[in-house]
C-alpha positions as CSV (number, residue, x, y, z in Angstrom):
1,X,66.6,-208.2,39.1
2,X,67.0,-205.1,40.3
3,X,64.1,-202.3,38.5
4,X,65.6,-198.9,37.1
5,X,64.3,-196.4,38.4
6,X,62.6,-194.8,35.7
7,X,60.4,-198.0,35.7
8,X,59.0,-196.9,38.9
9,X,57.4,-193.2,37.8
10,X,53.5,-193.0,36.5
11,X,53.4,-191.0,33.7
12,X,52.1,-188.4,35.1
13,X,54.8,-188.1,37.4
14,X,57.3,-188.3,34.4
15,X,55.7,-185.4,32.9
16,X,55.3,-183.4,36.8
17,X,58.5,-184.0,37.5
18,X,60.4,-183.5,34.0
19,X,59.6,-179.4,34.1
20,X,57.8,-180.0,31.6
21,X,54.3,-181.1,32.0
22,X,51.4,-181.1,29.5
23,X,50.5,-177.9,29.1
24,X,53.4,-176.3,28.5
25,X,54.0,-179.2,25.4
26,X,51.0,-178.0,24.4
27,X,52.1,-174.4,24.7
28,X,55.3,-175.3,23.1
29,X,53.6,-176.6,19.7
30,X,51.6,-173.5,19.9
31,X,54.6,-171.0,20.0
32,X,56.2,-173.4,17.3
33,X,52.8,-173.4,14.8
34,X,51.4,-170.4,15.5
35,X,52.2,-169.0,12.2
36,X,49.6,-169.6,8.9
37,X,47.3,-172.2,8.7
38,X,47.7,-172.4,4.5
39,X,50.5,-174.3,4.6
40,X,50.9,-177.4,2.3
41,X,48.4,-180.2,3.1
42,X,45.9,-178.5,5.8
43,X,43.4,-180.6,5.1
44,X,41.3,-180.2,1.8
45,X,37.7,-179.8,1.4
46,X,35.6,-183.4,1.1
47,X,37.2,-184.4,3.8
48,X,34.6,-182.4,6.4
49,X,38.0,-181.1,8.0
50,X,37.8,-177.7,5.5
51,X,41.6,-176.1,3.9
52,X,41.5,-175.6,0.2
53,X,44.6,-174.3,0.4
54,X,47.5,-176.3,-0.7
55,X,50.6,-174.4,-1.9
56,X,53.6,-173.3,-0.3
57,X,54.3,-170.2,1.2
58,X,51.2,-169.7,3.5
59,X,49.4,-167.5,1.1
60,X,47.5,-167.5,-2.1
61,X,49.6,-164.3,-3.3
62,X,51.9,-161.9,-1.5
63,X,49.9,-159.8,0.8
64,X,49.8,-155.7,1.3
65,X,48.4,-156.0,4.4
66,X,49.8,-158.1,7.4
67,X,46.2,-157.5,9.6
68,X,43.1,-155.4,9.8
69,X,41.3,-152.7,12.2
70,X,37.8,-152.4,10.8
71,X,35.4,-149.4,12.8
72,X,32.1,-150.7,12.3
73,X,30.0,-148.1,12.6
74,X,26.5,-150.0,13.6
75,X,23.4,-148.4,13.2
76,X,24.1,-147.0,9.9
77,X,25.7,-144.1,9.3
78,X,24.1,-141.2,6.9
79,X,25.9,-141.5,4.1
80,X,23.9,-138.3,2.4
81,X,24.9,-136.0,5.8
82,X,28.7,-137.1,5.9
83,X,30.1,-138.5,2.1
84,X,27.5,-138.4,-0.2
85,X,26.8,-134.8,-1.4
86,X,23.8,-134.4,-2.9
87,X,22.3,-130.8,-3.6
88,X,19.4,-132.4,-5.3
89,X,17.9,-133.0,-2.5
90,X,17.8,-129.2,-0.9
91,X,16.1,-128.5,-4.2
92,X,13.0,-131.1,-4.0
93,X,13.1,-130.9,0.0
94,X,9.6,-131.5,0.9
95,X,8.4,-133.5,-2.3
96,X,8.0,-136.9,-3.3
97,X,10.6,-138.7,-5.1
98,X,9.4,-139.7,-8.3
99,X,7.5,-142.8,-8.6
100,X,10.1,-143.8,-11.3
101,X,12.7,-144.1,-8.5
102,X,10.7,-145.5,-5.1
103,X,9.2,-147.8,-7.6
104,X,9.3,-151.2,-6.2
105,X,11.4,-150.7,-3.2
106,X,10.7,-152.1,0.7
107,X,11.3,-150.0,3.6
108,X,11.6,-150.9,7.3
109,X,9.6,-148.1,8.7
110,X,8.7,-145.3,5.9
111,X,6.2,-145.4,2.5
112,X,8.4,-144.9,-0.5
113,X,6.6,-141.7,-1.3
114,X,7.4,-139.6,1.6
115,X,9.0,-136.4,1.2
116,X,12.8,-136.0,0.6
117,X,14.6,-134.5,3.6
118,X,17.7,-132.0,2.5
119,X,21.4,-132.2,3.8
120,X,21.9,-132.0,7.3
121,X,25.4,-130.0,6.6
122,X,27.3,-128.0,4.9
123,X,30.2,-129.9,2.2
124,X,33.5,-129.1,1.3
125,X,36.6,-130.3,-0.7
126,X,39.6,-131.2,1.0
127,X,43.6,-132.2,0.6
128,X,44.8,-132.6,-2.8
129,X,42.0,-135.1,-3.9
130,X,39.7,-132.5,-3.3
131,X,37.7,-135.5,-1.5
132,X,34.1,-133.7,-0.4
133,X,33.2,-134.0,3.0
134,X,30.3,-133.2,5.7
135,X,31.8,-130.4,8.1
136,X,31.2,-132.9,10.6
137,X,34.4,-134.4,10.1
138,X,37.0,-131.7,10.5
139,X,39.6,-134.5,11.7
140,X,39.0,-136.9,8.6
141,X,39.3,-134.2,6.3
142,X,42.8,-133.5,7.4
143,X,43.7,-137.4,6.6
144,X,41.4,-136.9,3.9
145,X,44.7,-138.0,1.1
146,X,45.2,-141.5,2.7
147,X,41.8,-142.3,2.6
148,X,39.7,-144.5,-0.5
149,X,36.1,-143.4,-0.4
150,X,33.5,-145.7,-1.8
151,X,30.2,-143.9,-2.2
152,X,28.8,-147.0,-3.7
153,X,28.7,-150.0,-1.5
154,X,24.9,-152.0,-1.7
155,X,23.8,-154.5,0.1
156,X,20.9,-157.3,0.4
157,X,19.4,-156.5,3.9
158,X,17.3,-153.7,4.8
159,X,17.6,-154.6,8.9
160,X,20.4,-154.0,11.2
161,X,20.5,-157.2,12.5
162,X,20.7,-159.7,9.5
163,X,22.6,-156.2,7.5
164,X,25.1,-156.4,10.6
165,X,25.6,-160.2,10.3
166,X,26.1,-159.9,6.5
167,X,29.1,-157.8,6.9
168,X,30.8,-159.7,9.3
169,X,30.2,-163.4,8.6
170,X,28.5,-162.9,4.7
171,X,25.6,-164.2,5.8
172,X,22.2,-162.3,6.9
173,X,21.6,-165.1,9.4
174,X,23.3,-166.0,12.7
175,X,25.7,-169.5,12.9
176,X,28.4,-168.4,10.4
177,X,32.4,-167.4,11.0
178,X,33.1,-164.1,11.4
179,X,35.4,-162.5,8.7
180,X,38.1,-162.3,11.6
181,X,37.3,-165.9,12.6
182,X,38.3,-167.1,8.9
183,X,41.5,-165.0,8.7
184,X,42.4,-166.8,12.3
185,X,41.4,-170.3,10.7
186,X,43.5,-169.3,7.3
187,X,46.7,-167.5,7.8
188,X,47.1,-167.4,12.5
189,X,48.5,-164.8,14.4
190,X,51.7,-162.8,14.3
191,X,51.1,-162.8,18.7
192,X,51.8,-165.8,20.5
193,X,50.1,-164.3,23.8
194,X,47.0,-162.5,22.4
195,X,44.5,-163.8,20.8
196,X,44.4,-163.7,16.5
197,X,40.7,-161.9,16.6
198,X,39.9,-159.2,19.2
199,X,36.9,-157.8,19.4
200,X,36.1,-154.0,21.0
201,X,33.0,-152.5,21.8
202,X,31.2,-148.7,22.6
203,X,28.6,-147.0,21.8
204,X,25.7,-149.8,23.5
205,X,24.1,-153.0,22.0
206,X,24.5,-154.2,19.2
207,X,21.8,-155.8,16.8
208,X,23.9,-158.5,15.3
209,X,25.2,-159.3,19.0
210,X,28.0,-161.9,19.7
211,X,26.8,-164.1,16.2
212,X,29.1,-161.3,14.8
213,X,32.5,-162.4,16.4
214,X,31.2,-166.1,16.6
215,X,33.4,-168.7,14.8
216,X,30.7,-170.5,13.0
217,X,31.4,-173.9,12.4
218,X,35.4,-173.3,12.6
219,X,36.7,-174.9,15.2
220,X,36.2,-172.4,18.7
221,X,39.8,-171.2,19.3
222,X,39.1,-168.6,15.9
223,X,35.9,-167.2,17.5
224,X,36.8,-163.4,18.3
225,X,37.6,-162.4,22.3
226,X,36.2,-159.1,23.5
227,X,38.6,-157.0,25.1
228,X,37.6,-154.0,27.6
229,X,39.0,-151.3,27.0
230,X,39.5,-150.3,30.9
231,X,40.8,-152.3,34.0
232,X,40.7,-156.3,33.3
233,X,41.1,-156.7,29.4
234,X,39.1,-160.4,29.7
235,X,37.2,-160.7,32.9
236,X,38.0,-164.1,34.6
237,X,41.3,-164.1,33.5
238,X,43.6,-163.4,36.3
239,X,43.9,-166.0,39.3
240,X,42.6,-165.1,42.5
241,X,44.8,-164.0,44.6
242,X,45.2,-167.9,46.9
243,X,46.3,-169.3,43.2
244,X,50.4,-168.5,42.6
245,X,51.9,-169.2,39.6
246,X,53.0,-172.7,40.4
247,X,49.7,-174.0,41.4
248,X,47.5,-172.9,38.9
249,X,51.0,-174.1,36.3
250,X,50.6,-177.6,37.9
251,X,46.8,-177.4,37.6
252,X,47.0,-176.5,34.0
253,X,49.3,-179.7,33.3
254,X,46.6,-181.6,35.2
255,X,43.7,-180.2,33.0
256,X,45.9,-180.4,29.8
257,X,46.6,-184.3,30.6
258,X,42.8,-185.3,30.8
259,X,41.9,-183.3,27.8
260,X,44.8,-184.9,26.1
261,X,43.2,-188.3,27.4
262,X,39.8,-187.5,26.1
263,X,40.6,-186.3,23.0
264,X,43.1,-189.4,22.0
265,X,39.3,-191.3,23.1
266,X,36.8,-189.3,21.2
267,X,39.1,-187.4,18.4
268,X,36.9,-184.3,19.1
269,X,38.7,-180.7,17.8
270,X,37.2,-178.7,20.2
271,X,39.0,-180.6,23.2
272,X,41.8,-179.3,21.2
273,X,40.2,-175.7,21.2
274,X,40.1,-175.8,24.7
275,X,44.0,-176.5,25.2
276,X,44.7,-173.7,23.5
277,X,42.4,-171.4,25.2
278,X,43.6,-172.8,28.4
279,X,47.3,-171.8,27.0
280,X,46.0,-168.2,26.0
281,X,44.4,-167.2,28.7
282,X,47.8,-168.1,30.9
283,X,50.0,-166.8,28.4
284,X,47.4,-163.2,28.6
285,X,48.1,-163.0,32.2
286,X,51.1,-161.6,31.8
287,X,50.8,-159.4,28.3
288,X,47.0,-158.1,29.0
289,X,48.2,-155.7,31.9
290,X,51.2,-154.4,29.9
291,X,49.1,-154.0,26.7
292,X,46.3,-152.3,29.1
293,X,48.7,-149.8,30.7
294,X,48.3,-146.7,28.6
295,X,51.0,-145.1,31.1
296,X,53.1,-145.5,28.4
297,X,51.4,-143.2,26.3
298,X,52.5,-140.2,25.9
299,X,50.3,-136.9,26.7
300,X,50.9,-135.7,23.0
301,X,49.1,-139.5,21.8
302,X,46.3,-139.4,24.3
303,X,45.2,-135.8,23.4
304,X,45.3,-136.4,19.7
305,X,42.8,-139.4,20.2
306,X,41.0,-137.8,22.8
307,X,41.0,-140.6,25.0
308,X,40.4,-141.0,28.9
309,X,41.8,-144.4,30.3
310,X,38.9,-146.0,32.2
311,X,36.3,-143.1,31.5
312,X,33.7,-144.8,28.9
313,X,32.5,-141.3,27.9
314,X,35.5,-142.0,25.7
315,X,35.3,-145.3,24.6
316,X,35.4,-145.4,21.0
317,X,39.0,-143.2,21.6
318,X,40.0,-145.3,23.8
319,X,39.6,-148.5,21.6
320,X,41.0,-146.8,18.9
321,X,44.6,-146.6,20.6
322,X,43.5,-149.8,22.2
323,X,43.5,-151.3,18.4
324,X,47.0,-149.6,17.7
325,X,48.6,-151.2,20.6
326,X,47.1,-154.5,19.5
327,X,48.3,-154.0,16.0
328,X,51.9,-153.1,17.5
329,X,51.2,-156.8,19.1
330,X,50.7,-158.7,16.5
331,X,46.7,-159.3,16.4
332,X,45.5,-160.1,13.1
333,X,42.1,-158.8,13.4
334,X,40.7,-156.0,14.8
335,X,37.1,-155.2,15.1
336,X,36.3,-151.9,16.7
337,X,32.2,-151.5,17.0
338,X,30.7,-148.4,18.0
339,X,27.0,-148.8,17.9
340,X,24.7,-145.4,17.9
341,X,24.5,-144.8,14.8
342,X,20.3,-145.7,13.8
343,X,19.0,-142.4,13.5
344,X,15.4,-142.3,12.8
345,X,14.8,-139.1,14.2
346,X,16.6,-136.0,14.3
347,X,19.6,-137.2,12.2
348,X,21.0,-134.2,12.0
349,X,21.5,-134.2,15.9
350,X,22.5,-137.7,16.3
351,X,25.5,-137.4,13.3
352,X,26.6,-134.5,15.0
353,X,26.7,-136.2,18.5
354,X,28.1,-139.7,17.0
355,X,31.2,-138.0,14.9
356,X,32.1,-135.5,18.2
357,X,32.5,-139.6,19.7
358,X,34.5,-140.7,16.7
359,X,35.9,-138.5,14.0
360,X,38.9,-137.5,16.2
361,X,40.4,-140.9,17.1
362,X,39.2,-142.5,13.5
363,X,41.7,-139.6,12.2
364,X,44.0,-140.0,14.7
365,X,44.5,-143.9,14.2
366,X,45.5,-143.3,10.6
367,X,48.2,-140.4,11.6
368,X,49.4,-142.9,14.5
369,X,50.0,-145.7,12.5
370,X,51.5,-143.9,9.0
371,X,53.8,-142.1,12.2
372,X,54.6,-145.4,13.6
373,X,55.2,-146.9,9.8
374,X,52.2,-149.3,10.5
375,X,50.0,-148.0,8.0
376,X,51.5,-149.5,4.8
377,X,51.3,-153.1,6.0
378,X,47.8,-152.2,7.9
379,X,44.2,-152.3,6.4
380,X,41.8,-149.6,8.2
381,X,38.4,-150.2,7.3
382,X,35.2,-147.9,8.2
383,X,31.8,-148.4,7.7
384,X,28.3,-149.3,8.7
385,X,25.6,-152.1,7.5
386,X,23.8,-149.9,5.3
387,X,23.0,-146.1,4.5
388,X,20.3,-144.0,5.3
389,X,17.0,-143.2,3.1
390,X,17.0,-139.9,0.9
391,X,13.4,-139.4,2.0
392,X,12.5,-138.4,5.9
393,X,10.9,-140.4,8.1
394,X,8.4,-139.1,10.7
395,X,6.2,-140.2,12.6
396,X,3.9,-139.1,15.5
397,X,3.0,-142.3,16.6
398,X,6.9,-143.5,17.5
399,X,7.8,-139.6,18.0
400,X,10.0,-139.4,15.2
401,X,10.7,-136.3,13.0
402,X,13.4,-135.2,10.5
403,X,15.2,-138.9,10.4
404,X,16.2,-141.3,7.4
405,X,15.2,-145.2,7.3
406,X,17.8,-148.1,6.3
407,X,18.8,-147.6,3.1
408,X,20.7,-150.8,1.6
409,X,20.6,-149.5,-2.5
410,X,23.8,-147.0,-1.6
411,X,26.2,-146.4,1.4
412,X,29.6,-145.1,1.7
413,X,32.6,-146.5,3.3
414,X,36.2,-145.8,3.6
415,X,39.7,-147.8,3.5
416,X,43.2,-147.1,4.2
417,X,46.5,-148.5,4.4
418,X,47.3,-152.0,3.7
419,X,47.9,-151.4,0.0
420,X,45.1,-149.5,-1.2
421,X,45.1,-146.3,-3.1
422,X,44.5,-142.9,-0.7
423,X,43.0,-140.0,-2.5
424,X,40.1,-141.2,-4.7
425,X,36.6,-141.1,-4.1
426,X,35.3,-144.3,-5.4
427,X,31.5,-145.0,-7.1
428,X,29.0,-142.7,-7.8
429,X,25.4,-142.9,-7.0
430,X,22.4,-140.8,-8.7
431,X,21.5,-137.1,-8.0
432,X,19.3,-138.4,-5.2
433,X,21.8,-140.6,-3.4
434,X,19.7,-143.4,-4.3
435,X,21.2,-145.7,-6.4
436,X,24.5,-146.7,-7.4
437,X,25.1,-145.7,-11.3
438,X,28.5,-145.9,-10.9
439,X,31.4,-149.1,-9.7
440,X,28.4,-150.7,-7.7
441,X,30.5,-152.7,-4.9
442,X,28.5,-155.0,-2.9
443,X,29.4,-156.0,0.6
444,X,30.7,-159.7,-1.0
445,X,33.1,-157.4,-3.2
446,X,34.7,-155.4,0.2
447,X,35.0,-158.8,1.9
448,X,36.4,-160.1,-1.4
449,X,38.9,-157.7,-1.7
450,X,40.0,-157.5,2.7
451,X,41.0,-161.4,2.3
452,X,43.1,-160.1,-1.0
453,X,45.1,-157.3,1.1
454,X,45.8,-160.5,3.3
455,X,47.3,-162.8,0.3
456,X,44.1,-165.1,0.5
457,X,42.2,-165.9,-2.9
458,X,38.5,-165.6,-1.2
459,X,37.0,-168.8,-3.9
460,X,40.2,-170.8,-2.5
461,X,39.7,-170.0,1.7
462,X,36.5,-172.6,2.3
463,X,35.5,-174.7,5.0
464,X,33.7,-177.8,4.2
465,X,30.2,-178.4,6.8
466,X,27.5,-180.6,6.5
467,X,28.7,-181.8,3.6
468,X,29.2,-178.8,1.1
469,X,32.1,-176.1,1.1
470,X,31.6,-172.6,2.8
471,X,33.4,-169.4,2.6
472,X,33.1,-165.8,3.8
473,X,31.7,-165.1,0.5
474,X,29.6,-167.7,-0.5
475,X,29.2,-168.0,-4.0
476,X,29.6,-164.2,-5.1
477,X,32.6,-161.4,-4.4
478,X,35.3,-159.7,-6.5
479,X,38.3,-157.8,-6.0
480,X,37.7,-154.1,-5.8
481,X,40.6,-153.9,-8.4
482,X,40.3,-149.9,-8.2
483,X,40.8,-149.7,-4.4
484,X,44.4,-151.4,-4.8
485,X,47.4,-149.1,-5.0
């Protein structure tokens, strides 16, 4: 009997020689699923696979927002020398708070009772909300309408690291996902070739450090991917020059069929996870250069964010427009850090130097993407871990003078776009600037209320681990009803 010919190919043959090959199956099911991850029957908690979500539509509600650019500001920004107007404080500059005030609270480096330290800078009201700001911010102030000022945010950590961590995975210790991690793992990407959570960086360290864009215990492929904002976008990412496109495609099939192997063995996700990177990273060969190549930009776009491609001086600017182009793209999450911020000494010099770094392109973002009609259907989110103390800190022995310690009992933050209200100011805290006596938000609250812009109920997005649910809020959080337009 004579064999067909079919009968004679391997299988891996079949899928070398059919054009078609592992990998790119694997890339097609990615371009074909790479929506939301709420869909109907995506796995429910008790199972140990996570997904409380089970309805229709991809989303717990209709979302404002379609993703998010959130400038951290880490190091804690002064809250009293840039939102927080408190002429109190010129008055008793020099005395003690009142024990009725410091009573009972902790500090990281200063005794309660040491001597309040006036504004650094003169305030004024701006735009038609007559929204008080720090002169500092001459750029802000002319966006100063779009913007929601909260001048109550509290938190529960008093150092940057664990305050840093809070923010960004709701937890003040390390080994839980990332807010940007969770929206990946919930509703995917608008992009099929760039990642769903990219993460940018200036400024210098950070205290929280990669734990911040870490996907906990979701599976890898929602951990965040730091960009550059120069040359290379990912180092490691484009083939040596002796690789062409055909051998590293072929090599990719190879790699794709023995994880496909190993995985059908063991049944572990995170062979899975490491198909789709694989996938990524090829499929980012091709966009990261385009989406690096601010050529495009005009000279009008660079000037108003004051960036410099390549020159580092301007990194936070550069990011900035590096987070618009992204947005343009398709990323669902963008995290923008700028570290710098910790001033212990001499804050009235180091807010001067930070906002020269960041006030221009923080405006400009907003004017680029309400310009672009981006802005409705994008949340902009700024803030730090935790404010700054009313009282000074000094000290001879670490050579500090006319600084503020951490300060979690009040901060301010600001939001704009993605559905929330422009032109209120937001909270209220005491004549001192210590504590909030008015719409306390906590930092569960903000989280609470980013997922909500998104369309996903924050109780309902949970991941189950070690046998009990988790979510980015544990067991706290509500809607900043207020905020919402």
């Amino acid at each position: 009997m004579t064999m067909h010919p079919l009968h004679s190919i391997t299988r891996r043959q079949l899928f070398r020689t059919c054009g078609v090959g592992l990998g790119k199956a694997a890339l097609a099911s990615l371009l074909v699923g790479g929506g939301s991850r709420l869909t109907a029957g995506q796995g429910s908690v008790g199972q140990g696979t996570g997904g409380s979500l089970h309805h229709a539509g991809g989303r717990h509600h209709a979302p404002r927002a379609k993703r998010v650019i959130y400038l951290f500001m880490a190091g804690a920004p002064s809250q009293l020398d840039l939102f927080d107007y408190k002429p109190k404080l010129a008055e008793l500059a020099g005395q003690p708070l009142p024990p009725s005030v410091i009573d009972g609270q902790r500090y990281a480096f200063i005794q309660p009772d040491a001597a309040v330290l006036e504004p650094q800078f003169p305030f004024a009201r701006h735009g038609q909300s007559g929204a008080q700001l720090s002169d500092r911010l001459p750029h802000l102030a002319k966006v100063v309408d779009r913007l929601a000022i909260v001048r109550s945010v509290h938190t529960d950590q008093f150092n940057h690291a664990p305050a840093q961590l809070f923010l960004n995975t709701g937890s003040g210790i390390p080994g839980r996902p990332a807010m940007g991690s969770w929206l990946s793992y919930g509703i995917g990407n608008e992009a099929d070739d760039l990642p769903t959570f990219v993460v940018l960086k200036s400024g210098g360290s950070l205290s929280g450090g990669a734990a911040m864009w870490n996907s906990g215990f979701l599976p890898s492929q929602h951990q965040g991917v730091p960009f550059r904002s120069s040359g290379d976008a990912i180092l490691n990412v484009s083939p040596p020059p002796s690789i062409d496109a055909r051998m590293q495609r072929d090599s990719l099939d190879l790699i794709a069929e023995l994880n496909q192997q190993r995985m059908s063995v063991t049944g572990d996700p995170e062979i899975d996870a490491r198909i789709r990177a694989y996938e990524m990273a090829y499929r980012m060969q091709s966009r990261a250069p385009e989406l690096m190549d601010f050529s495009q930009e005009t000279a009008g776009t660079l000037e108003m964010y004051g960036a410099a491609p390549g020159d580092p001086a301007h990194g936070f600017a550069n990011n900035c427009l590096l987070a618009r182009r992204l947005a343009e793209r398709g990323v669902r999450f963008i995290q923008v850090y700028h570290a710098g911020w910790d001033h212990h000494s001499n804050v009235a010099g180091g807010v001067k130097a930070q906002c020269k770094k960041t006030d221009q392109a923080s405006a400009a973002l907003i004017k680029d993407l309400a310009s672009r009609g981006l802005l409705d259907d994008t949340l902009v989110v700024w803030g730090g871990e935790f404010g700054r103390t009313p009282m000074v800190e000094s000290s001879a022995a670490l050579g500090r003078s006319e600084g503020r310690d951490h300060h979690p009992q009040a901060f301010t933050m600001w939001f704009a776009g993605g559905g929330i209200r422009g032109g209120q100011t937001l909270g209220a805290t005491d004549e001192l600037g210590f504590h909030c006596v008015e719409t306390p938000v906590h930092v569960h609250d903000v989280q609470a209320t980013i997922l909500h812009q998104l369309g996903i109920d924050h109780q309902r997005l949970t991941f189950t681990y070690a046998g009990r649910p988790f979510r980015l809020t544990d067991v706290h959080g509500k809607v900043v009803q207020a905020l919402l337009a």
